[in-house]
N, C-alpha and C positions, 0 to 999 in steps of 0.2 A: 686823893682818889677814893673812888666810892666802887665797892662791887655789888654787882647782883648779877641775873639771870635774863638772856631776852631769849626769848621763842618767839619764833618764825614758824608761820602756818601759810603753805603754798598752795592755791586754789587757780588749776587750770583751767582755762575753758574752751579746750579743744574735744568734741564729740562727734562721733561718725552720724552719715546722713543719715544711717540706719536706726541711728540711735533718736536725731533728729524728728525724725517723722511721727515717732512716739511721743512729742510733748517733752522732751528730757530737755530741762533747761540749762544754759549756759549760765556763769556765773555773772550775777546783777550785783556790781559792785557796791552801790549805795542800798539797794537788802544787806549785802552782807557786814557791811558799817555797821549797819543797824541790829544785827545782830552780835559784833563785835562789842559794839558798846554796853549792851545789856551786860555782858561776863567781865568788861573793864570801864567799867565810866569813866575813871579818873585819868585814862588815856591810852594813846594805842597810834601807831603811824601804818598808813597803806601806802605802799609802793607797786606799783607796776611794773612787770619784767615781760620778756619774751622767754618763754623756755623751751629745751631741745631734748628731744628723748627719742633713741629708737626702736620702738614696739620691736619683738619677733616678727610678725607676719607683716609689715609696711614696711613702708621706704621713711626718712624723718621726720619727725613731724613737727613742728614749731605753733609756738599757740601761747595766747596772751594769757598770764600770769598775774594774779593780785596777792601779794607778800602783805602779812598782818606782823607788827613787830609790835612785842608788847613785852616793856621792861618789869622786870616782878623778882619776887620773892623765891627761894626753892621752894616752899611749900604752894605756890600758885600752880604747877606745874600737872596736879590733878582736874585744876578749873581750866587750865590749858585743854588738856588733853579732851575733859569734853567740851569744851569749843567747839574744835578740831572735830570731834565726833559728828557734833549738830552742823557744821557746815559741812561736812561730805555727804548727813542726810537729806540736806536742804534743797542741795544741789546736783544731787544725785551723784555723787563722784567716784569712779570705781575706788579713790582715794586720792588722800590731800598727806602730803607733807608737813611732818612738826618736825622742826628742831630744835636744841638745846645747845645753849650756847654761857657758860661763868665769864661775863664782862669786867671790866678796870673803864670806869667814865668819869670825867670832872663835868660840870659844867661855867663854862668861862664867860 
């Protein structure tokens, strides 16, 4: 068994109409590949989720979800983070989700 680090970087794309009207774009999953692979060439898995959160002032809101999971290094974790930064500016996100995660993987 091998260890390392994966981070996960959650990018919603639920935004109000108000926000809408302004040109605020929702997240363009193949832009953001493409921005994904510039900070990792050698590789990276996107998944799709539905996610649930509930604001203060609404009722819940559910809203599709693109999960970036990219195995690395602990010293990657700075080139992580601004990933994570350029995609909340890309996409205007009042914020995106990084996690950390010390993994145990074979591959069989």
């Amino acid at each position: 068994m091998s260890t390392q680090r994966l981070f996960r970087i959650y990018l919603g794309s639920e935004i109000e109409a108000s926000r809408r009207q302004y040109g605020l774009e929702i997240v363009d999953t193949v832009k953001a590949t493409e921005i994904v692979a510039k900070h990792f060439p050698k590789g990276f898995t996107v998944l799709q989720g539905l996610g649930h959160y509930l604001p203060a002032d609404r009722p819940l809101v559910r809203e599709s979800t693109t999960i970036f999971e990219i195995l690395g290094e602990y010293t990657d974790a700075p080139q992580v983070r601004t990933l994570a930064e350029e995609l909340k500016r890309e996409f205007r996100q009042d914020s995106v989700i990084l996690t950390v995660s010390d993994i145990f993987f074979d591959f069989i």
